[in-house]
Structure formats: structure tokens, C-alpha cells
C-alpha positions, 0 to 999 in steps of 0.5 A: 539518471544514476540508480538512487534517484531511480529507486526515490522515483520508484518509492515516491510513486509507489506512495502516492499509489498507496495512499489513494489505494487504501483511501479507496478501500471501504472495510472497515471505514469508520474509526471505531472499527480499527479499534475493535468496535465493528459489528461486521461479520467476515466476509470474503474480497469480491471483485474489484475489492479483491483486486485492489487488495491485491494491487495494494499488497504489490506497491507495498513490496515494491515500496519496502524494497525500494526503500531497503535499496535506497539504504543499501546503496552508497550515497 
């Protein structure tokens, strides 16, 4: 297994994991709240909110880099 086809493992996974993640979170759930339209008041992430938040920022770092090595490596 040379190092490419390690970091297109490591950014394949990386966005399976994104997708259920962000799927899973609920703020911000109906359509009209991405534009604006939310009535919501800011609260603060609690909990297993706050830890999927945070789980969700890692896998897009490691998402970002594995796919900046996957340019930089000579084919």
C-alpha cells in the first residue's frame, strides 16, 4: 500500500463520516433556517451536541489535509 492510496482511504472515510455526522446534527434543521429565517434564540452546545460538534471539526481537518497531501504527492 504506497502512501496515495493511504490518504484516498483516510479522505474516503473521513467523508462518509462527515456526511452522517452533519446529518446527525439538528440545529438549524428546516431549510429556511440556513437562510436566515430561524426564530431561534442562541444557545450554547451541551452534551453530545457539543461532542459531535467537535468530532465533526476534527474529520474536516483531517479531511482538508488528506486531500491537500493527495495534491502534493507526485502521481
Amino acid at each position: 500500500m504506497d502512501l496515495g492510496s493511504l490518504f484516498q482511504a483516510t479522505a474516503l472515510v473521513s467523508a462518509i463520516f462527515l456526511v452522517i455526522l452533519i446529518l446527525l446534527q439538528r440545529r438549524g434543521a428546516s431549510l429556511g433556517a440556513g437562510f436566515g429565517g430561524s426564530g431561534e434564540l442562541y444557545t450554547t452546545r451541551r452534551g453530545l451536541e457539543k461532542s459531535m460538534f467537535s468530532t465533526t471539526v476534527v474529520f474536516v481537518v483531517i479531511f482538508t489535509l488528506s486531500i491537500f497531501a493527495l495534491l502534493l504527492i507526485p502521481s
